[in-house]
Structures are given as C-alpha cells and as structure tokens.
C-alpha positions as CSV (number, residue, x, y, z in Angstrom):
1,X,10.1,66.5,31.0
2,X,13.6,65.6,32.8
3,X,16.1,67.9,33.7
4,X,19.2,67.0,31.5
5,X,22.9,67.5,33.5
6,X,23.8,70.5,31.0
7,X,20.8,72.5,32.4
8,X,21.7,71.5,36.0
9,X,24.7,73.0,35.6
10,X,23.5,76.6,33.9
11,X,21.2,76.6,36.5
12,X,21.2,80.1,37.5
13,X,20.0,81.6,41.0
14,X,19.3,85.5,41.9
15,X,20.8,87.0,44.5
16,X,18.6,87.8,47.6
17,X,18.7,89.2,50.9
18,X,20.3,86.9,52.8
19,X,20.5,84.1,50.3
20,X,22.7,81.3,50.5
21,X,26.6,81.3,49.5
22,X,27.0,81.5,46.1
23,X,30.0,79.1,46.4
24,X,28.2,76.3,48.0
25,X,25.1,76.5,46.2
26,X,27.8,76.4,42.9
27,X,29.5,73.2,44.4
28,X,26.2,72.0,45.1
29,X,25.1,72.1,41.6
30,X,28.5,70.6,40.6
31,X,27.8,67.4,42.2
32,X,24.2,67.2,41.8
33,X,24.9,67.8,38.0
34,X,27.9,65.1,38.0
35,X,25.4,62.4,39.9
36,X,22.6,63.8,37.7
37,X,25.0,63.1,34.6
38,X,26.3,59.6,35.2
39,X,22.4,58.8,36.2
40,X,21.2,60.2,33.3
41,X,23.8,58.4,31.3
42,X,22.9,55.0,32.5
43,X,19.4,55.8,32.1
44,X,20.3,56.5,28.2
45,X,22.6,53.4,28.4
46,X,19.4,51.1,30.6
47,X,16.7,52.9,27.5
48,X,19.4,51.3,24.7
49,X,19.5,48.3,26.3
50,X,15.7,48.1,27.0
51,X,15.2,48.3,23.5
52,X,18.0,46.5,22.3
53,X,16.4,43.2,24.6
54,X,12.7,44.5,23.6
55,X,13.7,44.1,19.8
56,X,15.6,40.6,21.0
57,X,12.3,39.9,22.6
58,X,10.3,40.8,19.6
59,X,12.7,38.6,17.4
60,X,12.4,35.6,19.8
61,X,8.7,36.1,20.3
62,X,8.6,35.9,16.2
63,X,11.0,32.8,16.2
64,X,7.6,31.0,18.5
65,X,5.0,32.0,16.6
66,X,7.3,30.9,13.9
67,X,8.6,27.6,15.5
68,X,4.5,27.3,16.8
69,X,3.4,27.5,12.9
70,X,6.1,24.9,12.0
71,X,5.0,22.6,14.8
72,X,1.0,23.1,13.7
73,X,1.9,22.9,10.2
74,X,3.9,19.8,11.2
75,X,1.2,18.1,12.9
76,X,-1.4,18.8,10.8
77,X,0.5,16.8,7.9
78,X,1.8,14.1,10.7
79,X,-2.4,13.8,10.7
80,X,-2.8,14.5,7.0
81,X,0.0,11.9,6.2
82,X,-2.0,9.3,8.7
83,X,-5.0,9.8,7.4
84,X,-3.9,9.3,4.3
85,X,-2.0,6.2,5.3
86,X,-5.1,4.8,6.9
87,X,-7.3,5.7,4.0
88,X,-4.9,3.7,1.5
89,X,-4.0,0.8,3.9
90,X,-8.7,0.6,4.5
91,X,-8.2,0.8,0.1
92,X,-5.6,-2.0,0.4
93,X,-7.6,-4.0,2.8
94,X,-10.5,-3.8,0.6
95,X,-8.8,-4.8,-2.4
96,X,-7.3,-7.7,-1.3
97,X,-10.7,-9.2,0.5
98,X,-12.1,-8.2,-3.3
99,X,-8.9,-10.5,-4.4
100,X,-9.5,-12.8,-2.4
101,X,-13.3,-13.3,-3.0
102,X,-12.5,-13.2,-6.5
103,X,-9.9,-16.0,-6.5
104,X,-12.5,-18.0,-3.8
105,X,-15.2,-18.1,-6.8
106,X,-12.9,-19.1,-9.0
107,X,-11.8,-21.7,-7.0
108,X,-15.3,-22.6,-6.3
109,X,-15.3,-22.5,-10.0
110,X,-13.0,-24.6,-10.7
111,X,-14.3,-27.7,-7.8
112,X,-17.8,-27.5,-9.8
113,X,-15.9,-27.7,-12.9
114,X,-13.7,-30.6,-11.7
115,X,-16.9,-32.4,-10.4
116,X,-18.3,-32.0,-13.2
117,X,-15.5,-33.8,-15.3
118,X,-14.8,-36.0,-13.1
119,X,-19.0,-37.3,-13.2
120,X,-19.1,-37.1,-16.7
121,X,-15.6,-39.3,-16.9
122,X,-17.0,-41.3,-14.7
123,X,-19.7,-42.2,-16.4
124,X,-17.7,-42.3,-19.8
125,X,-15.5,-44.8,-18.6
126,X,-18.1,-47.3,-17.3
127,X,-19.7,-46.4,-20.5
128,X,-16.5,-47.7,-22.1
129,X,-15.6,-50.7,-19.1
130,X,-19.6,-51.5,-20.2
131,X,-18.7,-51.6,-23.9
132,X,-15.8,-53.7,-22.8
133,X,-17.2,-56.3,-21.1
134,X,-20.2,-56.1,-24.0
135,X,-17.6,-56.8,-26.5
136,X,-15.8,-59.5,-24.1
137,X,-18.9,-61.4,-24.6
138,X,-19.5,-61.3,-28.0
139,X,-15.9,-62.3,-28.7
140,X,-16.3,-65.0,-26.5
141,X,-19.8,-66.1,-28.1
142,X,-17.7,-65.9,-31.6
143,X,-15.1,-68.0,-29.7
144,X,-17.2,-70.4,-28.8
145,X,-19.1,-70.4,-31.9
146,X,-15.8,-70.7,-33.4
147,X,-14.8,-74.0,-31.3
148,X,-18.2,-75.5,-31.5
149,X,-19.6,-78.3,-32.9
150,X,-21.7,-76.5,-35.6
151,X,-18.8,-74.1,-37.2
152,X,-16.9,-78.1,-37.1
153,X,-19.5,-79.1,-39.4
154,X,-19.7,-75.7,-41.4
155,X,-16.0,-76.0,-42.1
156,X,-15.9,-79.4,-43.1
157,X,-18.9,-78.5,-45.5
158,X,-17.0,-76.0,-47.2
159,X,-13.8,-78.1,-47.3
160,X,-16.1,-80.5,-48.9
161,X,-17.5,-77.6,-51.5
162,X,-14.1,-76.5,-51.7
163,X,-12.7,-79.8,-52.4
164,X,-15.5,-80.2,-55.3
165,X,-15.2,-77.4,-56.9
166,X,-11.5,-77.8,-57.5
167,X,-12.1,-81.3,-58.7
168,X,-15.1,-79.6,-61.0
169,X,-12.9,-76.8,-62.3
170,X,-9.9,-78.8,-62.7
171,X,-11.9,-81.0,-65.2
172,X,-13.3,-77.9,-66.7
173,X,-9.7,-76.8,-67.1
174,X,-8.3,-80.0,-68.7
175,X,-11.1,-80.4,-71.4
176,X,-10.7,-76.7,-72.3
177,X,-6.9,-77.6,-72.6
C-alpha cells in the first residue's frame, strides 16, 4: 500500500546514539512530504482523469459497436432491399414475357381468324360474281328471246287473240244489251 503525505509527515524516528539531527531529518521529512503531497495529488488528479477518459473510452467504444450495428443493420437491408428489388423486377420480367406471349397468340389468333374470313369471303363473293354472271346470262337469253323472231310471232298471236276476243265479247255485250 502507498505511503500518503499525512503519514510522511507524522513519521516519527527514535532517538539513538549518535543518530542524525533531529532538525534535518524534520526538514527532510517536510520536503519529502510536500513533493510526496503534490505527487500524490496529481496521481489522484492522473487516477480521475484515467477514469474519466476510460469511461469516455467505454462510451466511444459503445458508440462503434453501436455505429458498427447501424452499418450491418444497414447493409443487410441495402441487400434485403436489393434482393427484393431483383426478385420483383425477375416477377416483372416474367410477367410481361407472359403478356407478351399472351397478346402474340392472340394476335396469331386473330391472322387465322382474318384468313379464315377473308377465304371464306373470298369464296362468297365469286360465289356471288358466279351468280352474277349466271344471271347476266339468263337475262340476256330472256333478252334475246325477248327480241327474237319467235316472241315477234308469239305477240302478234296474242294481239290477234286479243283482238278476237274483244271483237267476240263486244258482240256478246251488245246482244245482251
């Protein structure tokens, strides 16, 4: 254990034979105890401050491992956030080649569907361009029948019938009268 400055300074001596002088020895003491003291005091004063900086230390040490756990907290979620981000931009990316197959068949779809139609109207209107011409004939083998020789003769028949039967039913008609 250390001397203190107060016990340097009670420190009491016997007398002896021949023993050193008392007044000396006394202003000896003095001193050493006034050195001891203003050692001893910034010993205290170096202890105080030691701890003092130690608990500084211990509070900047905490602040790392603090500031560390942020940082490791931080990056974890900069990688969480990422992955995430990837995972729902892979999501996106499939979704919109799904999208995009989707509106492929239906544009494949809709070029059968338009072939089709366009075949089958097609083949309706030669069917009708067909009837056309059928009918183009037939009108012109009425025509012709109209402006030939026999319907000539058929029509001056029945002018002649015509003409007759007037003449009959007039007669008819004037004897009834």
């Amino acid at each position: 254990m250390m001397l203190t400055p107060v016990e340097v300074r009670n420190q009491k001596f016997e007398k002896g034979f021949r023993g050193y002088r008392e007044q000396e020895v006394n202003g000896f003491l003095f001193k050493v105890a006034e050195e001891y003291e203003e050692l001893y005091r910034e010993n205290v004063e170096l202890k105080e401050r030691l701890q003092r900086l130690e608990f500084e230390l211990a509070k900047y040490r905490k602040m790392e491992e603090t500031l560390n756990q942020s940082l490791l907290l931080a990056q974890q979620t900069a990688e969480e956030v990422k992955a995430k981000a990837g995972q729902e931009a892979d999501l996106m990316l499939q979704e919109a080649k799904k999208s995009i197959a989707e509106m492929f068949s239906i544009y494949e779809d809709i070029l059968k569907r338009l072939h089709v139609f366009k075949t089958e109207m097609k083949s309706y209107l030669m069917a009708q361009v067909e009837l056309i011409d059928n009918n183009e004939k037939r009108i012109n083998d009425i025509t012709n029948f109209f402006y030939s020789r026999d319907m000539k003769e058929i029509l001056d028949n029945l002018s002649r019938v015509a003409g007759k039967d007037r003449v009959a039913n007039a007669g008819a008609g004037s004897r009834e009268g």
